[in-house]
N, C-alpha and C positions, 0 to 999 in steps of 0.2 A: 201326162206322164207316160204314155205308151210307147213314146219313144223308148223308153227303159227297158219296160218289161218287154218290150219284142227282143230287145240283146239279152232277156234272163235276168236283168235286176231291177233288183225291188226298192223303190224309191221312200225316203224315209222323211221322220219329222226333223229338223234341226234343232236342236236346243244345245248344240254345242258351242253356237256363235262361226264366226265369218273362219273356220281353220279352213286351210287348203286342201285337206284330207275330205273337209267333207263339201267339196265344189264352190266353196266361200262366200259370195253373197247370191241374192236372185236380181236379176237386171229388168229395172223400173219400161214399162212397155216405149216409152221412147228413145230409149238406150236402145231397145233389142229394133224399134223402127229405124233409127238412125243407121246402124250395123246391117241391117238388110237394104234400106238404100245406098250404102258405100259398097255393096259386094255386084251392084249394076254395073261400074263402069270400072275402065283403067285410070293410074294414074300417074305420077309420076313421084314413086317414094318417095323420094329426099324431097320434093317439093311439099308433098303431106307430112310428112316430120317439122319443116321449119316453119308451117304453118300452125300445126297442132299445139308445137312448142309456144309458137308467140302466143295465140288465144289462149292456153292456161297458165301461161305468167301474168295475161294481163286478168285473169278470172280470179288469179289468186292474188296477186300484188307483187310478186316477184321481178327480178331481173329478168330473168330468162327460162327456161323450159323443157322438157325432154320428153315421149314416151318410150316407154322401156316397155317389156314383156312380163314385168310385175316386178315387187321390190328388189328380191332375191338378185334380178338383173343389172335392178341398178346399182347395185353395192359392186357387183362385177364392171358397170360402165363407171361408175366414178372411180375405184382405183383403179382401171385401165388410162384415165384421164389424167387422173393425179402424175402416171407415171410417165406417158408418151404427149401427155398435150397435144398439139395437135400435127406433131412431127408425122408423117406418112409410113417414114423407115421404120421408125419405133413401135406406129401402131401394126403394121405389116407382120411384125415380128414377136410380139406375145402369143403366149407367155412366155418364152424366151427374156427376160428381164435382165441378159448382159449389160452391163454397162450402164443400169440405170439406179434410179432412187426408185429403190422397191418395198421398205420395210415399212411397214402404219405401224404406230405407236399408238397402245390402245391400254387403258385403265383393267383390270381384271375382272371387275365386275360386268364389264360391258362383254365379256366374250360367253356368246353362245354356240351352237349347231349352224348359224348362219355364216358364222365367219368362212364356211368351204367357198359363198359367193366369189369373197374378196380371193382368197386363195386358186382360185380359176385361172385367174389372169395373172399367175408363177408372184406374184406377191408375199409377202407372211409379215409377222407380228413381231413386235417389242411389247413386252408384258410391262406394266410398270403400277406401283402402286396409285394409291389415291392422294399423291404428293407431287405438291407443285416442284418443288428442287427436282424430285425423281423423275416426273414426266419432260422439263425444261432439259435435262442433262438428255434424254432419249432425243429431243427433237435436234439437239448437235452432232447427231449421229452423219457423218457425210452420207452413209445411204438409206435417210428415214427421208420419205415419199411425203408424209404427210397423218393426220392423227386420223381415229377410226373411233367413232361412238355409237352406241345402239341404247334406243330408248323404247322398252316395251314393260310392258307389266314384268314381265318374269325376270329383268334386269332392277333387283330390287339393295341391293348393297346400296352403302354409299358412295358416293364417285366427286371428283369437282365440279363448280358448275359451267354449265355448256360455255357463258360468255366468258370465264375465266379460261378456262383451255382453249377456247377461240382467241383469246388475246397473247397465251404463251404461245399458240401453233403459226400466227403472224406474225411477233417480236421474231420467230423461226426464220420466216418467212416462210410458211410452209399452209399448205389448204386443212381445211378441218371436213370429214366427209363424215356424216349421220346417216343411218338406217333409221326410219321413223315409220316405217311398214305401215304399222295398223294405231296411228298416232294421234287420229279423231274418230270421234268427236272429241273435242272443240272444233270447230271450224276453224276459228283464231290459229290453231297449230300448225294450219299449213305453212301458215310464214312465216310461225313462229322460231321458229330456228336461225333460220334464215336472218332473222331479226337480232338474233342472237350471236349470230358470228359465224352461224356455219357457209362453207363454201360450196357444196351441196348434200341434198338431202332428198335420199329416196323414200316414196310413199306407196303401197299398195294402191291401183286403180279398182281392185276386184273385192274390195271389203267395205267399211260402211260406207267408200262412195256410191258404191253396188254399179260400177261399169264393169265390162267383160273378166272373168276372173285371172284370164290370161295375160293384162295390162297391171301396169303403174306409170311410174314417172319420177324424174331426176328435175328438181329445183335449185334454184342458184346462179351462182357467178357465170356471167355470160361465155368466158373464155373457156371454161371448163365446162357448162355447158354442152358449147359446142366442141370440144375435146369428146364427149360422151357421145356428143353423135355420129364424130367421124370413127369412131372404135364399135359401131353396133350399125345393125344389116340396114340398107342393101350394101354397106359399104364389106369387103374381104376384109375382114377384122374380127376381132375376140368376140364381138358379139353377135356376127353373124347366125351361129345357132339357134339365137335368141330372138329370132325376127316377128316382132308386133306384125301381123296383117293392115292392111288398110282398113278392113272395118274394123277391130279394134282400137285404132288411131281411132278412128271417127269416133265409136262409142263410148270412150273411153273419155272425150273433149264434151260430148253432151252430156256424161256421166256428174262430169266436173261443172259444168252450168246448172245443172241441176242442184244437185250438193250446196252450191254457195247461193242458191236463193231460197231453200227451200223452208218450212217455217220447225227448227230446230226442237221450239220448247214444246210443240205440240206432241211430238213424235217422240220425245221421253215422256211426258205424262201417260202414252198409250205403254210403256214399256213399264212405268211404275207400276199401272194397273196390273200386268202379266206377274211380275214380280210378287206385288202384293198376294197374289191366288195361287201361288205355288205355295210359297212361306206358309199361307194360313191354310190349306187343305193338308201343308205335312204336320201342322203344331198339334196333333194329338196323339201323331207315334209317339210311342216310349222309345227312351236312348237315341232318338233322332233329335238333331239340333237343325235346324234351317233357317237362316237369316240373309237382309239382303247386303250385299257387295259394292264395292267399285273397284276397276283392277286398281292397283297398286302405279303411281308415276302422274304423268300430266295428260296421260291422250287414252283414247279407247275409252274416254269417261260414259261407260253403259253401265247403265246396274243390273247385275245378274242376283238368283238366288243361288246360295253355297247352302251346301250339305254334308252333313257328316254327323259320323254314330261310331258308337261303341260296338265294334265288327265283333268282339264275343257275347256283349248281349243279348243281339239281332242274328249272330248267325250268320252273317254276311260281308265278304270283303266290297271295299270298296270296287276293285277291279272285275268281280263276278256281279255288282247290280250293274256296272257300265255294259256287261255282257248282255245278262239278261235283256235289261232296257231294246238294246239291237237286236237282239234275235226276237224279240217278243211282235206281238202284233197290235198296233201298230207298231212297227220299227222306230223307235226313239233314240237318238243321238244327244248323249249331253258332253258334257267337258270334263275330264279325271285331271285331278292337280294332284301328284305325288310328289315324294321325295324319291320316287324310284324314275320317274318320270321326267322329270325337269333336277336331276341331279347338278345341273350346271349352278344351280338357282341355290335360297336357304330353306326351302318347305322342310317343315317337320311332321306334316301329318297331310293325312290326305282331306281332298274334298271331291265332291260332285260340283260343278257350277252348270245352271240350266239357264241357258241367254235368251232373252227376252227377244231382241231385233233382229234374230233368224227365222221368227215363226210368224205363222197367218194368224190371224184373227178367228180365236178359238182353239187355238193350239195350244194354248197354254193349258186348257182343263183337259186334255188326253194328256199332257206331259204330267202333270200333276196327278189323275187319277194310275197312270202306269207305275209313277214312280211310287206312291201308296202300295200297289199290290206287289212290288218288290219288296220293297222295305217291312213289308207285313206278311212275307211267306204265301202270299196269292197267289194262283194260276189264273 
């Protein structure tokens, strides 16, 4: 870690889980060798894209394939896709969206902070409730592109389900594009979508598959696809900004071989244990409640511990022990769930959640004894 502190910072425990805030997973020692033998030689980009793409379609069972610069990206290559296909003139010329099908039709529980992706690429939205007649009359829209859904924990309303708005977005005749960022564990999820109806679906590369934080990837329909690759670098197009390195490509494909071999059940058993020792080192505060979690939805199935207390009991808001925690020594990073916070969302009260599969082996008894000497007025 002195890479850090020679630039002045001070490197911390995670128990926040894989956010982008706080550098998102750590990369498995053959991911980081893979990534340092792809930065030896030249290549030939687009040659490395349409090979990376085939080996994780065939890793995951898919059609077809894409690496992006992480999810965020690929919400911006897919509705660049949706809108230009694989026209030259069309992709040359976004976000400029004259003349085209530009609007995604999206449920209102599905819109968060990430919708700016899609909106990148001169795109925007039709709001529509969680009704079939209501979303069918949007998709008749002469210029709706195509539907737009986001499946994460904090996307917690009710909505339709995926196969059903995949079957009104093709009676359309129109593509169904999902944001599934951070959507396993299950491993099953990768395809699952997919499976489902969608026509593509972005995944974070840099969260619990734990490849380079700066990767993900676009699953799906081959045409569209490859629409997503001719709209992102080295090609002059919307996603040029966004440009994957080659060793990322690379680590990002061993990231994913890894992932879909590796032995699932063991690596939650080690997470329950974490879990377990946080809970029972907090159950003798007064006014603290500490229990274990799963987010909320079908993916990111990790069990974390949640925390939460009676702030005039104790004496403490939730957002001043998240402080503490960080400035304290060790530096400890956990996860704040507010209603101030995720306002898009329904939270009515706040939590602490301390994640299990961001920490080393014994990490869990300094998060648990820190969070003790907060919650208990310790220095």
């Amino acid at each position: 870690m002195d890479v850090y502190r020679e630039l002045g910072v001070e490197p911390l425990i995670n128990a926040g889980g894989t956010l982008t805030t706080l550098g998102g997973s750590l990369m498995l020692p053959e991911v980081t060798d893979a990534m340092a033998a792809a930065s030896r030689a030249f290549v030939d980009m687009s040659e490395l894209h349409l090979a990376a793409g085939k080996r994780i379609a065939e890793l995951v069972g898919v059609e077809a394939a894409h690496v992006t610069s992480g999810a965020a990206a690929g919400i911006a290559l897919m509705a660049a896709a949706c809108m230009t296909g694989a026209d030259g003139e069309r992709i040359a010329r976004l976000p400029d969206t004259t003349g085209m099908r530009n609007m995604f039709v999206i449920q209102r529980p599905h819109h968060n902070p990430f919708d700016q992706a899609l909106r990148l690429t001169g795109a925007s939205f039709v709001d529509v409730a969680a009704d079939e007649d209501e979303l069918a009359s949007a998709l008749r829209r002469p210029d709706a592109a195509g539907v737009y859904s986001t499946f994460a924990w904090f996307c917690r309303l009710p909505v339709l389900p995926l196969p059903r708005v995949a079957e009104l977005a093709h009676a359309a005749g129109l593509p169904l594009i999902v944001d599934a960022a951070a959507e396993v564990p299950p491993l099953e999820n990768l395809a699952r979508f997919v499976r489902e109806g969608a026509d593509l679906v972005a995944f974070s590369g840099g969260k619990a598959i734990r490849g380079p934080q700066s990767t993900g990837f676009v699953l799906g329909r081959a045409d569209l696809v490859e629409a997503c690759r001719l709209n992102d670098s080295p090609n002059m197009a919307i996603g040029r900004p966004m440009k994957a390195g080659k060793e990322e490509i690379v680590a990002v494909v061993k990231a994913v071989e890894l992932y879909t071999r590796k032995n699932h059940a063991t690596e939650m058993a080690v997470w329950e244990r974490r879990v377990a020792h946080v809970i029972g080192e907090l159950a003798a505060l007064p006014h603290v409640r500490a229990w274990r979690q799963l987010p909320f939805g079908t993916g990111q199935l990790i069990p974390h511990a949640a925390v939460s207390w009676d702030e005039g009991k104790v004496g403490l808001t939730h957002e001043e022990a998240l402080r503490r925690l960080k400035e304290g020594r060790p530096r400890v990073a956990v996860q704040l769930v507010s209603p101030q916070r995720y306002a898009f969302s329904d939270f009515t009260a706040p939590e602490l959640r301390i994640h299990p599969h961001t920490l080393a082996d014994g990490e869990e008894m300094v998060v648990a004894r820190r969070l003790v000497e907060v919650l208990s007025g310790k220095r």
